[in-house]
N, CA, C and O atoms as a DFTB+ gen file, in Angstrom:
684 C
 N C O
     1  1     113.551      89.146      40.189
     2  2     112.206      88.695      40.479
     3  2     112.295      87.421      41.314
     4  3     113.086      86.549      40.954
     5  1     111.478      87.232      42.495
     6  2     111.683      85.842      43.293
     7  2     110.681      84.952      42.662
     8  3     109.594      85.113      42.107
     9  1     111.576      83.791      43.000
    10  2     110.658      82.523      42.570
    11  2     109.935      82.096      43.430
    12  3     108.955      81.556      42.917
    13  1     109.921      82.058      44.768
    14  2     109.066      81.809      45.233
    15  2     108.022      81.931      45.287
    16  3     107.830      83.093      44.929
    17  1     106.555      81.217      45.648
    18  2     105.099      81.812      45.353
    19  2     104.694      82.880      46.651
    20  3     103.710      83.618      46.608
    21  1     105.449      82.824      47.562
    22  2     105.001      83.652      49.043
    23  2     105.847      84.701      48.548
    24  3     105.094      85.671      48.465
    25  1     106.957      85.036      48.184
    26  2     107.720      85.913      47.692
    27  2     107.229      87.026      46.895
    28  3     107.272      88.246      47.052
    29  1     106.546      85.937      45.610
    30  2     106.421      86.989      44.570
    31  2     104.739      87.445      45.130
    32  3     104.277      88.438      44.568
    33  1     103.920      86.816      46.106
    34  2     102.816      87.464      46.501
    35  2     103.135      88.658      47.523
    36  3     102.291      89.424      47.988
    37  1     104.298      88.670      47.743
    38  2     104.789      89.727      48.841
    39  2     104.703      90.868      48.112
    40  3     103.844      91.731      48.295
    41  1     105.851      90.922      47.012
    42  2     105.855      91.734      46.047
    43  2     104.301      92.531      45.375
    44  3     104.233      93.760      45.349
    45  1     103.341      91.812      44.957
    46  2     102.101      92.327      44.823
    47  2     101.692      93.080      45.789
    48  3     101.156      94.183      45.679
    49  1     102.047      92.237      47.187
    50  2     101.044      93.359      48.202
    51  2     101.783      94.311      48.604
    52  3     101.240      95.217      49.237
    53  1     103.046      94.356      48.378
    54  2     103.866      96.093      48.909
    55  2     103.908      96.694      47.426
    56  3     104.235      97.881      47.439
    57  1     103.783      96.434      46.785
    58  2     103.546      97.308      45.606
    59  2     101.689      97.980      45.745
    60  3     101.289      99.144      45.717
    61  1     101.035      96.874      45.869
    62  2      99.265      97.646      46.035
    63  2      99.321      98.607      47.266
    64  3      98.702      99.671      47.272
    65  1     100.263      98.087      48.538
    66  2     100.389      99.249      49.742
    67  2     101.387     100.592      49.458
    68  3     101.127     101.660      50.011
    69  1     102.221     100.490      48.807
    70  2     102.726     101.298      48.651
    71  2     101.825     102.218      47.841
    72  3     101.493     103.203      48.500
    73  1     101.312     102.186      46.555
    74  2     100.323     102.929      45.920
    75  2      99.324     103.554      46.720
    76  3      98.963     104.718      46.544
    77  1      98.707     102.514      47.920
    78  2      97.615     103.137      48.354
    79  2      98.118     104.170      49.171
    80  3      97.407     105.167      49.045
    81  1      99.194     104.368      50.078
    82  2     100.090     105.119      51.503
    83  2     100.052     106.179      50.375
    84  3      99.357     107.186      50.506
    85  1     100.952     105.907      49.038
    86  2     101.505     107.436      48.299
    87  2     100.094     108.232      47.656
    88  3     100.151     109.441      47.429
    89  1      99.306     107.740      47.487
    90  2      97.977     108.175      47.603
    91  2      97.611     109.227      48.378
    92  3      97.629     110.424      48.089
    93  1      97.170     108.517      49.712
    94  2      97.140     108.867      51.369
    95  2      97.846     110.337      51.419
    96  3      97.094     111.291      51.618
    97  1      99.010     110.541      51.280
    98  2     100.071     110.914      51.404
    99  2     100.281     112.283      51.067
   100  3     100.715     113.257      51.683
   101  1      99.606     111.968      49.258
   102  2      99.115     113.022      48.138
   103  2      97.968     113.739      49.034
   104  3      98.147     114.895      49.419
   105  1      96.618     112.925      49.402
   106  2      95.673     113.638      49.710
   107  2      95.699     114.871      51.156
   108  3      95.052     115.887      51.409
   109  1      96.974     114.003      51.955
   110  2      97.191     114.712      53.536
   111  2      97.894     116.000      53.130
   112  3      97.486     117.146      53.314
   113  1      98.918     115.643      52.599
   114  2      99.798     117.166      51.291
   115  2      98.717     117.918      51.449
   116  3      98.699     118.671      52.422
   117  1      97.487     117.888      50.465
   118  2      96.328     118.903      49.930
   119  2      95.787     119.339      50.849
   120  3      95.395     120.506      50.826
   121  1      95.572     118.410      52.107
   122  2      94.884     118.763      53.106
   123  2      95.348     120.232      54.074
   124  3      94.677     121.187      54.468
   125  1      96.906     119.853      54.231
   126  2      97.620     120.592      55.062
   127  2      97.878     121.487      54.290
   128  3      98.700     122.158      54.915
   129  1      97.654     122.172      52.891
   130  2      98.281     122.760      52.489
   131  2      97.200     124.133      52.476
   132  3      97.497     125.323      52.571
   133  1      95.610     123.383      52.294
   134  2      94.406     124.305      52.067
   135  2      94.518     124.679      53.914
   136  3      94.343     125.888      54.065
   137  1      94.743     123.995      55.195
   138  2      94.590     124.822      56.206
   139  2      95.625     125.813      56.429
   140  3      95.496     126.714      57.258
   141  1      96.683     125.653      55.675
   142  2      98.067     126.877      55.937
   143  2      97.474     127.852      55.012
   144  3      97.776     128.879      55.621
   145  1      96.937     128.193      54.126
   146  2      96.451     129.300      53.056
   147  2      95.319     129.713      53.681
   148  3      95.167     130.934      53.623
   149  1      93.875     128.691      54.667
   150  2      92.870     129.356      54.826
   151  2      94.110     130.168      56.354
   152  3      93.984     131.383      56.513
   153  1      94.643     129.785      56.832
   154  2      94.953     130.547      58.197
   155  2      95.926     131.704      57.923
   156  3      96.091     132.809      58.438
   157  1      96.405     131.149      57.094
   158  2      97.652     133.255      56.442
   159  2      95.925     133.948      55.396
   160  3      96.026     135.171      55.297
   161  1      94.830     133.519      54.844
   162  2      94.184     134.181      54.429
   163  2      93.697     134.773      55.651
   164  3      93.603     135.999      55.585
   165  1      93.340     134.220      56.811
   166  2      92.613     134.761      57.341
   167  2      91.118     134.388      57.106
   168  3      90.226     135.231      57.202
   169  1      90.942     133.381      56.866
   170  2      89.210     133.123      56.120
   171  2      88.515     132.794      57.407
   172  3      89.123     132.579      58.456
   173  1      87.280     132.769      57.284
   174  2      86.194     132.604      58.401
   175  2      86.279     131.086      59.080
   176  3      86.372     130.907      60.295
   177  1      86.238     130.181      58.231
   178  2      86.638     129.048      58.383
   179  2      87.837     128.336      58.859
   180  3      87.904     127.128      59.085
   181  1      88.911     129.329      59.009
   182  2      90.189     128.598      59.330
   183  2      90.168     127.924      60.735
   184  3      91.230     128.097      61.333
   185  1      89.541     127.436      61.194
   186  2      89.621     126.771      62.639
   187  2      89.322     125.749      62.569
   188  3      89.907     124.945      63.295
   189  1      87.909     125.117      61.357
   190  2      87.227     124.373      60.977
   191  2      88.380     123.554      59.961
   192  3      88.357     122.327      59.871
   193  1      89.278     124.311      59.291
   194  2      90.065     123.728      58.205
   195  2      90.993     123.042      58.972
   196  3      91.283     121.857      58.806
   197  1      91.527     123.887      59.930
   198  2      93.220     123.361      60.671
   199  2      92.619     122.120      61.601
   200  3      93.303     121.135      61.880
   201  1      91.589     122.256      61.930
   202  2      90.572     120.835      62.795
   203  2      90.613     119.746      61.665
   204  3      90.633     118.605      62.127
   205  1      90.626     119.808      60.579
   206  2      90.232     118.770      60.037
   207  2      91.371     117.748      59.464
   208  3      91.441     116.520      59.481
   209  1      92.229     118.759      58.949
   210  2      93.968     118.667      58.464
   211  2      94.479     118.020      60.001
   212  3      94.903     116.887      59.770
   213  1      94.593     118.349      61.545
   214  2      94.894     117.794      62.474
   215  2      94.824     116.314      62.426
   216  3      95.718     115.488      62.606
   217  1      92.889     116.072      61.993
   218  2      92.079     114.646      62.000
   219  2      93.057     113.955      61.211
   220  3      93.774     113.102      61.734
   221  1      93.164     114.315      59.738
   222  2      93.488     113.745      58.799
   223  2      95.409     113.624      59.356
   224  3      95.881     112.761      58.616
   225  1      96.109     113.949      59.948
   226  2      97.278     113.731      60.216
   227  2      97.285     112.549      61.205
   228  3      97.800     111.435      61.110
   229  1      96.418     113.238      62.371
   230  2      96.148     111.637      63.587
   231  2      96.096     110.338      62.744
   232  3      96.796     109.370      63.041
   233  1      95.267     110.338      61.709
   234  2      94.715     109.197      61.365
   235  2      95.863     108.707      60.276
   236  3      96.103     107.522      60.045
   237  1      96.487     109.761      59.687
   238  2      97.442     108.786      58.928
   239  2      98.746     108.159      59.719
   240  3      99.304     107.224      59.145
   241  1      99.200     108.526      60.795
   242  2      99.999     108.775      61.896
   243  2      99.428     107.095      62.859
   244  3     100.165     106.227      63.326
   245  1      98.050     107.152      62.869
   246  2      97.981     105.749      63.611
   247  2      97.478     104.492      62.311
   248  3      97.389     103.307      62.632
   249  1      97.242     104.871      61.142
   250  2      97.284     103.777      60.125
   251  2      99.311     103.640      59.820
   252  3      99.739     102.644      59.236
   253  1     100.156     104.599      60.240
   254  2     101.569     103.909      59.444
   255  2     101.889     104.898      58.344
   256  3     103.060     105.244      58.187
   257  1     100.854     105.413      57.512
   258  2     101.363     106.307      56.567
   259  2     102.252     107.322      57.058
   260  3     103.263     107.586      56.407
   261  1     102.004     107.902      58.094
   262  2     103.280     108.955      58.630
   263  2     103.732     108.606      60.046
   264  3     103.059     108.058      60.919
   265  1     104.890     108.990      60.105
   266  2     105.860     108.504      61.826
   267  2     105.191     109.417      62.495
   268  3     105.144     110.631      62.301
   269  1     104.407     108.432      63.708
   270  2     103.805     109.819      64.859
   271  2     104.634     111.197      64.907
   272  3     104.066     112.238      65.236
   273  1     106.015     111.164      64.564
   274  2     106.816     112.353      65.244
   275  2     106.449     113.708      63.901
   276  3     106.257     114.922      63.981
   277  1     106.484     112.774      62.800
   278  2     106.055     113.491      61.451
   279  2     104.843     114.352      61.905
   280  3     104.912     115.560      62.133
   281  1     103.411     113.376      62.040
   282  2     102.808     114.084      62.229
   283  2     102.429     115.331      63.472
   284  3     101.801     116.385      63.377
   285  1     103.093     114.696      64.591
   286  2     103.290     115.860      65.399
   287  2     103.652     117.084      65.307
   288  3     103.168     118.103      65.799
   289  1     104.954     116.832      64.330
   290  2     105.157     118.126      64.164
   291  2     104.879     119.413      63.334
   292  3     105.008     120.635      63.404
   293  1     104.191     117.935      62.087
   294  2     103.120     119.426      61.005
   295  2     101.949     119.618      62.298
   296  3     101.963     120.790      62.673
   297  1     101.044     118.853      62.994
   298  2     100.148     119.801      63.300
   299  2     100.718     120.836      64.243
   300  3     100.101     121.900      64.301
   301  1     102.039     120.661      65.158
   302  2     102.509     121.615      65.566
   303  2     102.771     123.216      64.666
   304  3     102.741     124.372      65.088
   305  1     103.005     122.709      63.404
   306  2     103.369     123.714      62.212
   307  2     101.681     124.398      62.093
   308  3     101.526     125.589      62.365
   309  1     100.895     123.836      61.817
   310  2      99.699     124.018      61.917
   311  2      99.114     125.082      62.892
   312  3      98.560     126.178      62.809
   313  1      99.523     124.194      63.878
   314  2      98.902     125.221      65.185
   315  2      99.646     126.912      65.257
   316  3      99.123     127.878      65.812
   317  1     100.534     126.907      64.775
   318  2     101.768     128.127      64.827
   319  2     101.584     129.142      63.681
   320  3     101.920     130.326      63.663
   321  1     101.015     128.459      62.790
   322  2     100.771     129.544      61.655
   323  2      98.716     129.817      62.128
   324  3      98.141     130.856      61.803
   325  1      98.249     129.073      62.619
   326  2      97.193     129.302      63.142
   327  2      96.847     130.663      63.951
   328  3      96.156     131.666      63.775
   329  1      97.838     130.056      65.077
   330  2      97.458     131.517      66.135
   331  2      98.841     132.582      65.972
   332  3      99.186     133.267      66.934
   333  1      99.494     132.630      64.809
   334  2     100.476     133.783      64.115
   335  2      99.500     134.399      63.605
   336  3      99.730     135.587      63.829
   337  1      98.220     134.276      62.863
   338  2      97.584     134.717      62.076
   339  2      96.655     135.751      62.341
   340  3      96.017     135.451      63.350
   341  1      96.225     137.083      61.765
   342  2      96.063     137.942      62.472
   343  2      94.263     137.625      62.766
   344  3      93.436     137.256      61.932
   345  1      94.068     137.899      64.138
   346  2      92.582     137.956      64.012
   347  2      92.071     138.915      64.595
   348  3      92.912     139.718      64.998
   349  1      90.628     139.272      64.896
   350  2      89.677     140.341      65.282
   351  2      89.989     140.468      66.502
   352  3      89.889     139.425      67.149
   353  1      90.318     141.335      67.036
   354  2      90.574     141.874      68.350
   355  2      89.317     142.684      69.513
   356  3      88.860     143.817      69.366
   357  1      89.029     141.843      70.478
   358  2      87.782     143.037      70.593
   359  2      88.290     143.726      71.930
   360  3      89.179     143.242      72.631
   361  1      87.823     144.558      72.120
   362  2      88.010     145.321      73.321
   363  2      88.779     145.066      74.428
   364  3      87.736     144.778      75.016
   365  1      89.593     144.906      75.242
   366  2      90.075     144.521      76.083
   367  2      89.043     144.898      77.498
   368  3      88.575     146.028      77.636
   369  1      88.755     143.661      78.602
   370  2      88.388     143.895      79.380
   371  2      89.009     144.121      80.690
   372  3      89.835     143.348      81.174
   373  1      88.580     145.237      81.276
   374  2      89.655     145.740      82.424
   375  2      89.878     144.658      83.515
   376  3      89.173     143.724      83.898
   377  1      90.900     145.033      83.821
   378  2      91.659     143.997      84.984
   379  2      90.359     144.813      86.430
   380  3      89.722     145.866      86.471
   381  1      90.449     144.086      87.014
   382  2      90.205     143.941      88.743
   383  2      91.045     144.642      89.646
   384  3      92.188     144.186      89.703
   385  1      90.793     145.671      90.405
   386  2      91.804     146.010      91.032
   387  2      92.465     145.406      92.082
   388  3      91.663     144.842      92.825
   389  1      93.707     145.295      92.465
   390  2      94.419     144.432      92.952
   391  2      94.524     144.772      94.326
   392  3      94.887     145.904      94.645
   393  1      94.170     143.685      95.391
   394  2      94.290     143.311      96.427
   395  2      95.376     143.940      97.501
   396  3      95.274     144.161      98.708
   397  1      96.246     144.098      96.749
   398  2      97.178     144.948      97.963
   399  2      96.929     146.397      98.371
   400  3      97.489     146.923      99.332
   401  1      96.073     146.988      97.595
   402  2      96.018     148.529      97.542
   403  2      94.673     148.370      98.577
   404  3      94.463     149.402      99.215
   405  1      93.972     147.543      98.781
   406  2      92.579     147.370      99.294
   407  2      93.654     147.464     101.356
   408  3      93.652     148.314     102.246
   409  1      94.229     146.343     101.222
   410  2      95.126     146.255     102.264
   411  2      95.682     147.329     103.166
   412  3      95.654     147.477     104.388
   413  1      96.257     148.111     102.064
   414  2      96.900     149.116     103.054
   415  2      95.496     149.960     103.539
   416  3      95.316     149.801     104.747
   417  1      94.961     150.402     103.208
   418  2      93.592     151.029     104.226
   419  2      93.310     150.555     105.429
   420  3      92.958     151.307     106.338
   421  1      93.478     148.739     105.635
   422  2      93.336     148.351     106.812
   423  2      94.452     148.277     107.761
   424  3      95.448     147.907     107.139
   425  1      94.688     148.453     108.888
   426  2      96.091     147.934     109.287
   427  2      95.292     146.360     109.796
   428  3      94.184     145.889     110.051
   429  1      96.470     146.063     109.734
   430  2      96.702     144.412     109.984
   431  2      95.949     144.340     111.823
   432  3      96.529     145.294     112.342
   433  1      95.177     143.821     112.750
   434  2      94.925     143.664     113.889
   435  2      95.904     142.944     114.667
   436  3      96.455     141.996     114.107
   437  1      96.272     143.265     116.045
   438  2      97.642     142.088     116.788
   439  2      96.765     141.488     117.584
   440  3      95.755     141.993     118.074
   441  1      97.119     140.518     117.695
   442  2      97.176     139.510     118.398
   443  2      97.117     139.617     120.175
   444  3      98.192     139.214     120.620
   445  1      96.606     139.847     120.769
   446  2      97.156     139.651     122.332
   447  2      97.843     138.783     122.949
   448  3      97.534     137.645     123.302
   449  1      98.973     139.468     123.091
   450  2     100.927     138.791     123.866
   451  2      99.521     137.506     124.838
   452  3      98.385     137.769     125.230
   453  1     100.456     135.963     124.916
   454  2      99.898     135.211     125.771
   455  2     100.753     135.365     127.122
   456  3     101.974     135.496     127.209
   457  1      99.592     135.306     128.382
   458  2      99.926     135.576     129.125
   459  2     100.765     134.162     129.942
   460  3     100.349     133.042     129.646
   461  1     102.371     134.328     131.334
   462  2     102.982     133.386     131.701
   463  2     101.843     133.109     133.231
   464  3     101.421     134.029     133.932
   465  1     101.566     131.729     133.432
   466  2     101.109     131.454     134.605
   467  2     102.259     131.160     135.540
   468  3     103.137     130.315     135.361
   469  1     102.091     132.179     136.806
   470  2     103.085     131.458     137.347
   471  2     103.579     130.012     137.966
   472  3     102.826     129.081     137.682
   473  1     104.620     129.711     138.693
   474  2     104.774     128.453     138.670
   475  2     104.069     128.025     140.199
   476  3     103.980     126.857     140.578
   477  1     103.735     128.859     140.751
   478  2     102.970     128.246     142.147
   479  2     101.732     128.049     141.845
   480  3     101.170     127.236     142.578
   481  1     100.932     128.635     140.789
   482  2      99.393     128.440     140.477
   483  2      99.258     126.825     139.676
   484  3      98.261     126.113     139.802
   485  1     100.380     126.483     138.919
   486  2     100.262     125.370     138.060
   487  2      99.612     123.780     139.351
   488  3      99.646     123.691     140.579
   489  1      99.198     122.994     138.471
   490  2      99.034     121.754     139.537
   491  2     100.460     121.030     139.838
   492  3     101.440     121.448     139.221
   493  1     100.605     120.003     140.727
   494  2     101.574     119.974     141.033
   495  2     101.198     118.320     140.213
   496  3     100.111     117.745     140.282
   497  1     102.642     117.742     139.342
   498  2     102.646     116.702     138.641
   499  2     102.349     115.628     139.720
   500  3     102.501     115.872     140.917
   501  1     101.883     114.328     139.212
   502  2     101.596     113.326     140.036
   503  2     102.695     112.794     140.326
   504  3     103.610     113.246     139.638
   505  1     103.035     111.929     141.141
   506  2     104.526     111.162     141.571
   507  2     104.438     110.171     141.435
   508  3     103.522     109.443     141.818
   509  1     105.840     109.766     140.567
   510  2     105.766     108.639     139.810
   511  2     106.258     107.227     140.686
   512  3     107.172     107.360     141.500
   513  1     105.681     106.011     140.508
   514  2     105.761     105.046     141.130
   515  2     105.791     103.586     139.936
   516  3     105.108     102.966     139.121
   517  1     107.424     103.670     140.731
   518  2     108.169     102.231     140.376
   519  2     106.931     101.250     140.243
   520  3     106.040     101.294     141.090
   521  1     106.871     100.274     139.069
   522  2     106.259      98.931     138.995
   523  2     107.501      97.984     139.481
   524  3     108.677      98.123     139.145
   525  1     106.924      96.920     140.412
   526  2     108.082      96.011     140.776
   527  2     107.566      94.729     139.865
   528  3     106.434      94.543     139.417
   529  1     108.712      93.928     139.732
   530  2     108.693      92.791     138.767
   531  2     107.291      91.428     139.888
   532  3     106.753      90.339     139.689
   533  1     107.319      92.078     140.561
   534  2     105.979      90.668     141.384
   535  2     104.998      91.388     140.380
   536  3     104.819      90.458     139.594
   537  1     104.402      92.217     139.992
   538  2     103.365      92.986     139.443
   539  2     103.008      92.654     138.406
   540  3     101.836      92.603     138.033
   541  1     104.221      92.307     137.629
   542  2     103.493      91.452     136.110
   543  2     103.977      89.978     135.935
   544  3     105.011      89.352     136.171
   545  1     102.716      89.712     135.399
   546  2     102.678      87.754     135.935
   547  2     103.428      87.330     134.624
   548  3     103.520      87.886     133.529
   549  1     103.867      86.303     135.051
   550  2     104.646      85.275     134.687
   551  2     104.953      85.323     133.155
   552  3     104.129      86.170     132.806
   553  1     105.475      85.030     132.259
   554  2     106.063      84.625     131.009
   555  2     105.619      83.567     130.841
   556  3     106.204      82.818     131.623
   557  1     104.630      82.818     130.047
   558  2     104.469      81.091     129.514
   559  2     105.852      80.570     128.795
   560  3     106.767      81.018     128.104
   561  1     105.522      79.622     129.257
   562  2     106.726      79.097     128.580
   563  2     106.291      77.686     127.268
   564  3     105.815      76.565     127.447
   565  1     106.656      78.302     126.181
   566  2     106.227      77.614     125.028
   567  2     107.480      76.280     125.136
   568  3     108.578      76.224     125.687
   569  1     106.858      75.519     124.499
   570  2     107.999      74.330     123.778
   571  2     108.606      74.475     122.578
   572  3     107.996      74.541     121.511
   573  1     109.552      74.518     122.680
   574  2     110.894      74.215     121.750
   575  2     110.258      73.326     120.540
   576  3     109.400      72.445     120.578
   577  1     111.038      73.914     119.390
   578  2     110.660      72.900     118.237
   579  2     111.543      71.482     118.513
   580  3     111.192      70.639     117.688
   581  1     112.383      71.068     119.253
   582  2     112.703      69.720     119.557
   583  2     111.713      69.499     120.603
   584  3     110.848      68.873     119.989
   585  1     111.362      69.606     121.628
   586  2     110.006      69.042     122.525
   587  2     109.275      69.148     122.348
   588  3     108.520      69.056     123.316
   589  1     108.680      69.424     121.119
   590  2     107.792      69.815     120.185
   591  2     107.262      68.263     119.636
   592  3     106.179      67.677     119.594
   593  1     108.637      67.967     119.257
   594  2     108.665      66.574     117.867
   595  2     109.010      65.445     119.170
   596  3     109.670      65.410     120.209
   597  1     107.902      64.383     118.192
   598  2     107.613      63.234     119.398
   599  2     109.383      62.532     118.616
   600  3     110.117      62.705     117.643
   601  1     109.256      61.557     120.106
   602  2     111.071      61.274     120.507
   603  2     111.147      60.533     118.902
   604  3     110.096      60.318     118.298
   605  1     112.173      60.261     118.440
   606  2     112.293      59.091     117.322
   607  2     112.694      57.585     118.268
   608  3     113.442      57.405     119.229
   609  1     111.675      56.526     117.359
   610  2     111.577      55.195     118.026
   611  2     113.253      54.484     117.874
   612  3     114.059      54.614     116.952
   613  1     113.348      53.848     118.939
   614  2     114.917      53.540     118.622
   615  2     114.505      51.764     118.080
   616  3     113.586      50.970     118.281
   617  1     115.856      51.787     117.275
   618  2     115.849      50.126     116.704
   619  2     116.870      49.527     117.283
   620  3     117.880      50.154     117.603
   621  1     116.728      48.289     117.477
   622  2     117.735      47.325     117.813
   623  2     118.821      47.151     116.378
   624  3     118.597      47.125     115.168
   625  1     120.122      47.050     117.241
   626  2     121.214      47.364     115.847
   627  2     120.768      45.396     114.964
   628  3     120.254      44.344     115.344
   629  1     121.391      45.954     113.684
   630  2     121.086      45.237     112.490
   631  2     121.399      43.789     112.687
   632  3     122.580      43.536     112.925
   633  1     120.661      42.916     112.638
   634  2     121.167      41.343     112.559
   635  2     122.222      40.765     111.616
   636  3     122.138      40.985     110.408
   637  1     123.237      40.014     112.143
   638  2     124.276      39.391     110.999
   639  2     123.417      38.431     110.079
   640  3     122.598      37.649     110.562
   641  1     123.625      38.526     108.907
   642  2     123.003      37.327     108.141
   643  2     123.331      35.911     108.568
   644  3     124.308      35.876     109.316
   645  1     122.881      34.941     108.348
   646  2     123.195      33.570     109.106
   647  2     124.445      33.172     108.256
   648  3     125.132      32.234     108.661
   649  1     124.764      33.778     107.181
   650  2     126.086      32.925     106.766
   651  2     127.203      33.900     107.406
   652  3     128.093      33.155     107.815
   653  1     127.427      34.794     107.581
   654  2     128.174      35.255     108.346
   655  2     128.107      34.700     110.223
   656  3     129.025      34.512     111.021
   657  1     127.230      34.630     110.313
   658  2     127.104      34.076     111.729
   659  2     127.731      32.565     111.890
   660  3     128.530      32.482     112.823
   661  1     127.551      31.578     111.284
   662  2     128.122      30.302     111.088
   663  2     129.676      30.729     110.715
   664  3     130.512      30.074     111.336
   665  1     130.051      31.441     110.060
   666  2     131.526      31.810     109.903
   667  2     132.154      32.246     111.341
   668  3     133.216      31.811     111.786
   669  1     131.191      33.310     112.069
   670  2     131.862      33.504     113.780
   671  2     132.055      31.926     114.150
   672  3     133.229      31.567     114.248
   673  1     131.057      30.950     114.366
   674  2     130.868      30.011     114.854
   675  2     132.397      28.664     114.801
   676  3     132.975      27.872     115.545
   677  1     132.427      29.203     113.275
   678  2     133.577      28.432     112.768
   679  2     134.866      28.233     113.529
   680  3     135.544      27.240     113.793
   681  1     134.983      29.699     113.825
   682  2     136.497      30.115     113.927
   683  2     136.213      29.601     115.798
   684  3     137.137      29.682     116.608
């Protein structure tokens, strides 16, 4: 048993969750169990039952009580004993008769071969003419990112301090 007070309140609340999930758990059991009997009975209702058993799986599946994959795969189980199950068959309605048999009655129509023009009727291409370099004007000429940037100001080199200067003087 923990001594701690957060500890032993832990303990209370997974013991009250656990009760409530195995609950849950019990009731989804009953659920899934009345739509597998109404769908091998065959009852009027079985569509209405396996709809509801689905609900009741989604919902325990996004509260935590069952691993999505769990419930996926009973309602998959669900759905399989669903439409295994025998039902009322009514009449079959006849197919359409099929398109190719309509076909052969027609023959297919051709096309008329395109005719060659000869080569003296065609126009005669235009003649092509050199552009000379006088023809397109000039290139601008941009400035350089150095003639760009104004000159840097020049300084006169650094003055000797006066005690160094009296030391030239010395010597």
């Amino acid at each position: 048993m923990p001594n701690i007070k957060s500890a032993k309140k832990r303990v209370k609340v997974s013991a009250a969750k656990t009760a409530h999930n195995k609950s849950a758990r019990s009731a989804l059991k009953t659920e899934v169990k009345k739509a597998n009997l109404a769908a091998a009975a065959d009852a009027p209702d079985k569509q209405e039952t396996v709809r509801q058993a689905v609900k009741k799986l989604d919902q325990a599946a996004a509260k935590g009580i069952l691993h999505k994959n769990t419930a996926a795969r009973r309602k998959s189980q669900l759905a399989k004993a669903l439409n295994a199950a025998p039902t009322v068959v009514e009449a079959p309605i006849p197919k359409r008769a099929k398109k190719t048999e309509t076909a052969e009655a027609k023959p297919a129509a051709k096309k008329p071969a395109a005719t060659k023009v000869p080569a003296a009727e065609k126009p005669a291409a235009k003649p092509v003419t050199k552009k000379t370099a006088e023809a397109k004007p000039a290139a601008k000429k941009t400035e350089t990112k150095a003639a760009a940037k104004p000159a840097a100001k020049k300084t006169a080199p650094a003055k000797k301090p006066a005690a160094a200067k009296k030391a030239d003087k010395d010597e």
